[in-house]
C-alpha positions in Angstrom: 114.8 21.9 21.7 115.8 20.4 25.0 112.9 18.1 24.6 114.2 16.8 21.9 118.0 16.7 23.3 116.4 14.8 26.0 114.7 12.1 23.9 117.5 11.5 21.8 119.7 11.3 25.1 117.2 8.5 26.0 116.9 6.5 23.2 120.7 6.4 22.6 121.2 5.0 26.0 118.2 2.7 25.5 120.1 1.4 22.2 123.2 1.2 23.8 122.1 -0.8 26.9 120.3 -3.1 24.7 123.6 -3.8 22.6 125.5 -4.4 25.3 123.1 -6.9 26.9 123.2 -8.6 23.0 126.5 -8.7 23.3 126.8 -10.2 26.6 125.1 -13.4 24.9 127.4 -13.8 21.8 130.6 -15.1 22.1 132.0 -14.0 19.2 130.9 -10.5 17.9 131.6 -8.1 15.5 134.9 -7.2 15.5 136.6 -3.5 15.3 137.4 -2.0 11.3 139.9 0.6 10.6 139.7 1.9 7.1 139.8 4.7 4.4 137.0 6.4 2.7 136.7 9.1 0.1 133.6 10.7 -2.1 131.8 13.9 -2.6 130.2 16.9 -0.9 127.2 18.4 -2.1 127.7 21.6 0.5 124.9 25.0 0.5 124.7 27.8 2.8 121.5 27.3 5.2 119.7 30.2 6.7 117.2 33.2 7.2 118.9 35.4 4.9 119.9 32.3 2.5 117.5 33.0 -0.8 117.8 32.5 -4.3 121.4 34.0 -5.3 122.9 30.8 -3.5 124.1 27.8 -4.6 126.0 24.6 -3.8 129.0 23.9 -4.4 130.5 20.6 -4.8 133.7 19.1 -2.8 136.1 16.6 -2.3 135.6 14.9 1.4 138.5 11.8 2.5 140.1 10.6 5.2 139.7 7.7 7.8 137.3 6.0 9.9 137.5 3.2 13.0 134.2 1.5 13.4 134.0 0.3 17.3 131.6 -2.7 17.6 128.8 -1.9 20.7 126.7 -5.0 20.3 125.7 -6.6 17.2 123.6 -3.4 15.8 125.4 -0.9 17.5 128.9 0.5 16.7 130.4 3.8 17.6 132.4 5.2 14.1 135.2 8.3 14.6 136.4 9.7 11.9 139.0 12.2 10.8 138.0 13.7 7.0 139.3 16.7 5.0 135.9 18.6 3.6 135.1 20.8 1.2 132.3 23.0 2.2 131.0 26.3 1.0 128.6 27.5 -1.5 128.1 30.0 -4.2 126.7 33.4 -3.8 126.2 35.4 -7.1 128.1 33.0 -9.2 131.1 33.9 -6.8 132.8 30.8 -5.0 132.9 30.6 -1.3 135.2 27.6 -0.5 135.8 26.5 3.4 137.5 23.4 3.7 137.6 21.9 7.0 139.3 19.5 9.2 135.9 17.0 10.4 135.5 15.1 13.2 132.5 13.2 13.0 131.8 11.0 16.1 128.9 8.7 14.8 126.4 6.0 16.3 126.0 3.1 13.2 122.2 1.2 14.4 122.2 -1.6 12.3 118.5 -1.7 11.4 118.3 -4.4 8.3 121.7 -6.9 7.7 124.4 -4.7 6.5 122.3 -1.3 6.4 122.4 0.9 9.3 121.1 4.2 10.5 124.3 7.6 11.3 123.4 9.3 13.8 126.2 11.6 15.3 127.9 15.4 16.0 130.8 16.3 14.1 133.4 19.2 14.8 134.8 20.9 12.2 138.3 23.0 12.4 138.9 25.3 9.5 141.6 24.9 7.3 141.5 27.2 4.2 138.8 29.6 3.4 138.3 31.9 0.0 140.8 34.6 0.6 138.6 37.8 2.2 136.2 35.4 3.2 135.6 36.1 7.2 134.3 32.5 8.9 134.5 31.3 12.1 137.6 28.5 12.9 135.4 26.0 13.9 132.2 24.3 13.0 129.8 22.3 15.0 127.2 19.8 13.1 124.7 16.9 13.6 125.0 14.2 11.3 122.2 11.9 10.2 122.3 9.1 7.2 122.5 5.5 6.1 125.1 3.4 5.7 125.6 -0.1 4.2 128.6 -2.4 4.9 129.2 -5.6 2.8 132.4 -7.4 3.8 135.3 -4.9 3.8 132.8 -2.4 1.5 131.2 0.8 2.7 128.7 3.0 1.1 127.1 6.0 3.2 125.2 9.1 2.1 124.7 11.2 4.8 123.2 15.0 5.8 125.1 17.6 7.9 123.2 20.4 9.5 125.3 23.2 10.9 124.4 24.1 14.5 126.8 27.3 14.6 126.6 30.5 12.4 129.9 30.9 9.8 130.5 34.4 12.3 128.9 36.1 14.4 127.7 38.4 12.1 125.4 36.3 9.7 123.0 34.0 10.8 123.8 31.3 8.0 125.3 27.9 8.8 126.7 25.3 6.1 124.4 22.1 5.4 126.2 19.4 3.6 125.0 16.3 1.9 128.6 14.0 1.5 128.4 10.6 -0.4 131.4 8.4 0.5 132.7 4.7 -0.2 134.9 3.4 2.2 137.6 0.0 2.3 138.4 -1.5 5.8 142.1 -2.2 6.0 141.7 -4.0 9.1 
């Protein structure tokens, strides 16, 4: 694992020198987007003891995003987004609805498409009542994401890193879909 902590660490500096050297050359570069987005979650419970009897559920995830140009193929993306996370266990509902923060890296790799690539740190907000979960969340973030004039469109994978408590070993894994308008 710290390996691969390691060789990530690398390669986002790599990127990120490499963008800022682009963008040393260009005059006029990509400039910063503040905007809204909204979609779906797909959301499961992930896990050793996680078998058959679970389900997903599905969710509402919106809120906000700033895109912060790097370079020309690299931009830095916060966002703040109400989620709907859970799953099912029997049939029976287990909502947990969060406060995100993801804190992606957007790699333009083709045009408009890019690669996500980012933590994201969750505070909980509401739970199923009797439900007892952790307050906060901690995730890594990996997807694609295409952005046509003030258009977004990203579908996107979130693997828990942290247990729901500290006495399960199951985590949440999310799939979210959003679309996305800049404002700015």
């Amino acid at each position: 694992m710290k390996k691969l902590n390691l060789l990530i660490g690398c390669l986002l500096l790599g990127m990120l020198g490499n963008s800022a050297a682009i963008a040393a050359d260009e005059p006029e570069g990509p400039k910063p987007l503040l905007g809204v987005e909204g979609g779906i979650n797909l959301s499961s419970f992930n896990g050793d003891t996680v078998n058959s009897v679970y389900e997903s559920r599905l969710g509402f995830v919106g809120g906000g995003f700033l895109s912060l140009p790097l370079g020309s193929s690299l931009s830095l993306q916060p966002e703040v987004l109400y989620a709907q996370k859970g799953g099912k266990v029997n049939g029976f509902d287990y909502r947990l609805d969060y406060v995100e923060i993801p804190i992606l890296l957007d790699v333009k790799v083709l045009g408009p498409l890019g690669i996500l690539l980012g933590p994201a740190f969750n505070a909980k907000v509401a739970s199923t009542d009797g439900v007892v979960v952790d307050n906060t969340d901690v995730g890594v973030i990996l997807g694609a994401q295409l952005n046509v004039a003030a258009f977004l469109l990203s579908g996107r994978y979130e693997v828990g890193l942290t247990d729901l408590n500290s006495d399960s070993k199951i985590q949440n894994g999310t799939f979210t879909f959003l679309v996305g308008l800049s404002i700015i």
